[in-house]
C-alpha positions, 0 to 999 in steps of 0.5 A: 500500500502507498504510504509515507512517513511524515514528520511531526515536530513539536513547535517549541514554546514561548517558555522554553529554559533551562531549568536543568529538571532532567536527571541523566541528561547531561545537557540539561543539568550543564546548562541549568539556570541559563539565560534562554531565547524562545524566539531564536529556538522556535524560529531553530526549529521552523527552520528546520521544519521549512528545510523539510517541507522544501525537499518534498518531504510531509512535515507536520507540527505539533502546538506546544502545550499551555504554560504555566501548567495549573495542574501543577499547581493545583497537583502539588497544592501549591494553590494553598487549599484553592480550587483553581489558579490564579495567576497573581495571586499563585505565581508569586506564592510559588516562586516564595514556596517552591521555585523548584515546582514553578519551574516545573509548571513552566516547562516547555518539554513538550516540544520533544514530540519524539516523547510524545507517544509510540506510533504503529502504522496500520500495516503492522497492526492485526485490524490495520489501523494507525494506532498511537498511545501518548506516553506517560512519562512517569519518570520525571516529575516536570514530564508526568503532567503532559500526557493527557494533554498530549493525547488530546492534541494527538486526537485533534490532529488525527481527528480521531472524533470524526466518523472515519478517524485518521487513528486511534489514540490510546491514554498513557499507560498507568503512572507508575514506575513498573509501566515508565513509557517514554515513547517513540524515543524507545520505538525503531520501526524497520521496513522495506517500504513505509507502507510495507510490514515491518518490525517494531522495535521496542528499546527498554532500560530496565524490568519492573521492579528492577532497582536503577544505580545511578542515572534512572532507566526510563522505560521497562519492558513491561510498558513496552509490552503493554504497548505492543499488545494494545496495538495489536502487533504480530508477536513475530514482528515484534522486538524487545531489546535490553539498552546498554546499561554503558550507555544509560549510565553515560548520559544516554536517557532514551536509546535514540540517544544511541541508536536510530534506523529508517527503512531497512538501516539500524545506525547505531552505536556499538554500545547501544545494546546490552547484546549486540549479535543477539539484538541484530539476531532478532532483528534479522529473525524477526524482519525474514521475508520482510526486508534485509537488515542494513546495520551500521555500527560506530565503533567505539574506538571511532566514536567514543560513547561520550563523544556519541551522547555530546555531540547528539550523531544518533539523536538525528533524523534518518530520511528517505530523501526524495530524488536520492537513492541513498538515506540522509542523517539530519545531524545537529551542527554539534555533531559537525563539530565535534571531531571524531563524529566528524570525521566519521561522518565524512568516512561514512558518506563517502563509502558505498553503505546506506547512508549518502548525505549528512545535512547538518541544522541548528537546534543548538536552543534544543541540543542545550536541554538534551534534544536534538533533531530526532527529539523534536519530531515524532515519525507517523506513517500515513496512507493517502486516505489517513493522510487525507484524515489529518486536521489539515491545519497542522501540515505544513507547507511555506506560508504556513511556516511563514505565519508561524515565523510571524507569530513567535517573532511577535510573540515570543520572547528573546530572553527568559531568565529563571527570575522571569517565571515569579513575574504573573504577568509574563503568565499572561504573556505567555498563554497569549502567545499559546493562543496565537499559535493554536489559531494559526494552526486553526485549533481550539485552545486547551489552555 
């Protein structure tokens, strides 16, 4: 069946900062309490989205959620015994209480779509429909207050309440450590051609109930196994693999730290996996009669794996680029910068194996809270007829992106410092900015 893979990036939002909440991620903790730019990392990633659109490819957005966030406020009774928020009169109680929880109310983590949920095309599944199910994201406090939104803004864009729904959206799984879900950013799918059968991949750190020393696994078997369940894959095609607890302890907080694959190609780093020949054993196992595993390794003695998790080479975005008979790696500039990616970059186009082309962008705004490229967008395969279901103001083409530029260069702020979140009025300014960038995408609010 016809079919393409399209891109749905989260549109970073107008209170994007550093506010260093993320354990494990090496970046967010280094840059935590920097001064941020919301414009300049918006306008990043509609660049990005603009250079997509501009090959051909379907790209699609995803609106940030509102912020402040009051459920935590109201969660965390930070609201003191009030039953709803208020801006002036809990913003400055908050800031005096906990400047911790406050942070966590202004988050912009939503922009990384890639956790927005696990994705299975409807040629994988028994019924043969799109199926999502919007991750949990237990793990990390500021996180676990974005699922049920999520899944809301999933069911508007696949619109999933009309008669004939583009997909069906599935709630997170329950919020507890034994289901932690992370989402795609745990997920490879392997195929010979997007609307082909393939293998689903699904990466986890640890087992339910399994003690973590050091920084946290984020997403367990168990949740994995829900998931695949729920979506109804063929035990056959589907893949559990262990992470390396190497790379979970190195900084790697989800395996598209280390690890990302496209079509039949699974770009990783030696250190990925806890048993790399019996993962690709699986794999090729699994994926017989379906396609033929391209694997390509980075070897540690090449890349080290803290060269790997700095400069961000897997956390890029692997795409069958219209016109080019090879892949392409859209890579963060960090990973041109850093020597011994750069070097096998170059050593990597230049050979004869699948991948043909690196195009390198800028999210540095991203890269300094821990995302890069393949963080900020989550893969959905589309039919022509679930394609032609999507809530169309979302799908991007050159004046959509231009309206979007338009409304953050209004909007948006070009400098947030942490002493800006005590400040009620910048909450107001804020859910403006929300509400411009919802109509542009001709949504209704959710604030």
């Amino acid at each position: 069946m016809s079919a393409v893979e399209a891109n749905f990036d989260g549109l970073i939002g107008p209170t994007h900062n550093y506010g260093g909440l993320s354990d494990g991620n090496l970046a967010s903790a280094k840059n935590s309490g920097a001064v941020s730019n919301p414009r300049e990392a918006a306008l990043q990633g509609l660049k990005k989205m603009r250079m997509m659109v501009s090959a051909g490819l379907v790209q699609g957005v995803l609106p940030p959620q509102p912020r402040p966030d009051d459920w935590t406020f109201i969660d965390t009774r930070l609201i003191g015994g009030h039953t709803a928020f208020d801006a002036k009169r809990d913003i400055p109680a908050a800031a005096a209480i906990d400047p911790r929880l406050l942070k966590i109310a202004y988050s912009a983590s939503p922009m990384w779509a890639a956790n927005a949920a696990t994705v299975s095309p409807s040629a994988d599944t028994a019924d043969g429909e799109l199926k999502l199910t919007a991750a949990n994201l237990t793990t990390m406090l500021h996180r676990s207050f974005e699922p049920q939104m999520t899944a809301e803004i999933l069911r508007q864009v696949f619109r999933s309440a009309s008669p004939a729904p583009a997909a069906r959206i599935f709630p997170a799984l329950h919020a507890h450590p034994d289901y932690a879900d992370e989402g795609a950013a745990n997920h490879v799918r392997l195929c010979r051609a997007h609307g082909e059968p393939g293998v689903e991949i699904f990466v986890y750190g640890r087992r339910a109930g399994e003690a973590a020393a050091g920084f946290p696994a984020r997403q367990t078997r168990e949740a994995s196994e829900a998931i695949a369940r729920a979506h109804q894959l063929r035990p056959e095609r589907t893949v559990f693999l262990k992470q390396s607890s190497a790379a979970i302890a190195a900084g790697a907080f989800h395996n598209d730290v280390v690890c990302v694959g496209a079509l039949e190609t699974l770009f990783f780093h030696e250190e990925a996996f806890e048993d790399t020949s019996a993962a690709l054993e699986q794999i090729r196992r699994a994926g017989d009669g379906l396609f033929d595993l391209r694997p390509v390794m980075v070897p540690s003695e090449e890349v080290p794996l803290t060269d790997a998790i700095s400069s961000y080479l897997f956390n890029s975005q692997l795409v069958e680029w219209p016109d080019e008979d090879r892949l392409v790696l859209v890579a963060p500039t960090e990973t041109r910068d850093t020597p011994s990616t750069a070097s096998y970059c170059e050593a990597l186009v230049a050979g004869n194996g699948p991948i043909g082309r690196v195009e390198y962008v800028d999210v540095r705004q991203s890269m300094r809270n821990g995302g890069g490229p393949a963080c900020l967008r989550l893969r959905v395969v589309l039919t022509d007829e679930e394609r032609g279901l999507v809530h169309p103001g979302v799908l991007l083409n050159g004046d959509k992106i231009d309206r979007l530029q338009e409304v953050v260069s209004l909007t948006y702020r070009d400098r947030l410092a942490p002493s800006d979140f005590a400040d009620p009025d910048f909450a107001v300014e804020a859910l403006e900015a929300y509400e411009a960038i919802v109509a542009a995408l001709d949504l209704p609010s959710l604030a």
